[in-house]
VOLUM-752883 format. One record per residue (C-alpha): z, x, y; residue number from 1. Coordinates in pm, whole numbers. Last residue first. Layout:
BEGIN
SITE       pz       px       py   pos
SITE        Z        X        Y   NUM
...
This chain:
BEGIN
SITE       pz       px       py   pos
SITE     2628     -924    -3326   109
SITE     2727     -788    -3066   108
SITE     2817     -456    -3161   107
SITE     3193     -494    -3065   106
SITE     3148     -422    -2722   105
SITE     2844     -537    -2569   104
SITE     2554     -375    -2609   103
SITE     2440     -183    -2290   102
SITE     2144     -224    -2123   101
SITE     1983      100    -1967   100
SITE     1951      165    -1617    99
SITE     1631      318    -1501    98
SITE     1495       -3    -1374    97
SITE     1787      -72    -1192    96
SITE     1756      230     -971    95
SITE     1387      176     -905    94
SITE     1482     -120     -760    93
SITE     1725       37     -551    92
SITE     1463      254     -378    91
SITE     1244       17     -330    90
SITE     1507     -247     -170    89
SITE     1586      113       48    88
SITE     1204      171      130    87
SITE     1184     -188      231    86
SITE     1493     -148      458    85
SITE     1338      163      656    84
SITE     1015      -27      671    83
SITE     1218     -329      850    82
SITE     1381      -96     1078    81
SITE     1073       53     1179    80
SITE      821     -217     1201    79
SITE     1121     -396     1452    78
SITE     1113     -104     1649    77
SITE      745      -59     1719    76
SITE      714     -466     1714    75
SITE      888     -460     2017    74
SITE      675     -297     2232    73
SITE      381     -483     2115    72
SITE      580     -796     2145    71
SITE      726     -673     2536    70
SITE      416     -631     2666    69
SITE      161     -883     2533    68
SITE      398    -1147     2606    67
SITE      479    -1034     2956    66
SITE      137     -996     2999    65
SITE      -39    -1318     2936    64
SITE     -396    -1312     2827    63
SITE     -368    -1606     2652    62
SITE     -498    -1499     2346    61
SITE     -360    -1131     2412    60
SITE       -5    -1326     2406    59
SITE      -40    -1555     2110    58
SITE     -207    -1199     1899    57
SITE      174    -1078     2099    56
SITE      366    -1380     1936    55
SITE      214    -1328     1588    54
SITE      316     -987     1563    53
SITE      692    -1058     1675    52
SITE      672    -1346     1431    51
SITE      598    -1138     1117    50
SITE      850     -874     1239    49
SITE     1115    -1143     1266    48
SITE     1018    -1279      882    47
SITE     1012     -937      751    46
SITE     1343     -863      954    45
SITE     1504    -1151      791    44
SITE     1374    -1177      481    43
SITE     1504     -808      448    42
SITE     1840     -878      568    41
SITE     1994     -584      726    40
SITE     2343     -503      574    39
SITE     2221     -254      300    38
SITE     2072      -42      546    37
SITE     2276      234      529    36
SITE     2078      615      579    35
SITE     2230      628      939    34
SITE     2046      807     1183    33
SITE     1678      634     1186    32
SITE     1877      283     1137    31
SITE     2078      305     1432    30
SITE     1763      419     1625    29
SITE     1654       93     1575    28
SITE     1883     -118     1579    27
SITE     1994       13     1956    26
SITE     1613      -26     1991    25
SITE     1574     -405     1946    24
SITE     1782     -534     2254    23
SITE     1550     -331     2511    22
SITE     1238     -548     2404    21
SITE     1467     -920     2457    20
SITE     1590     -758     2820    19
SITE     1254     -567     2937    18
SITE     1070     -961     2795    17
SITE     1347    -1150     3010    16
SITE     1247     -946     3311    15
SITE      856     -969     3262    14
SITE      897    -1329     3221    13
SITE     1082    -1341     3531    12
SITE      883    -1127     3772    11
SITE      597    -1359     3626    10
SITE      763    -1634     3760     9
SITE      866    -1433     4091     8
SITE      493    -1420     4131     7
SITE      350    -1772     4053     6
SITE      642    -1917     4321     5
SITE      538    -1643     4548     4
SITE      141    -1757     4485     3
SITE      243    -2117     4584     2
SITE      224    -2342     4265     1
């Protein structure tokens, strides 16, 4: 590959990585000033923020910087919304715990 053609590719990865790191922070910061959560999966984020890690470690393996970049950059606002949601799924399940069981009419029994 002619160092141009080696160039603009890396021009490219580094433009798709600004585009795909830039998407997460709207979420973000949507989550830091709202206190509802209730509509972000928490499979879902654990899962992403799993793979977010795991593609920069691929990244730093390779030594290729538009991986490294934009998954440690991500992975700040991923790790927030999804420790925002597991502080809500906390929060809730310490709200059921406190709830008592209540016989059902008639005594039940």
């Amino acid at each position: 590959m002619a160092p141009q053609a080696g160039f603009a590719v890396t021009l490219l990865g580094y433009a798709a990585a600004t585009l795909t790191t830039l998407s997460f922070f709207p979420q973000a910061l949507k989550t830091l000033r709202g206190a509802d959560v209730s509509g972000i999966s928490l499979r879902t984020y654990g899962l992403l923020t799993i793979g977010i890690a795991a593609w920069a470690v691929y990244g730093l393996l390779l030594g290729d910087g538009p991986l490294i970049v934009a998954n440690l950059i991500t992975l700040f606002p991923a790790s927030v919304v999804l420790e925002r949601r597991i502080q809500a799924q906390l929060r809730l399940g310490n709200r059921q715990q406190g709830r008592r069981v209540q016989p059902p009419p008639g005594g039940g029994g």
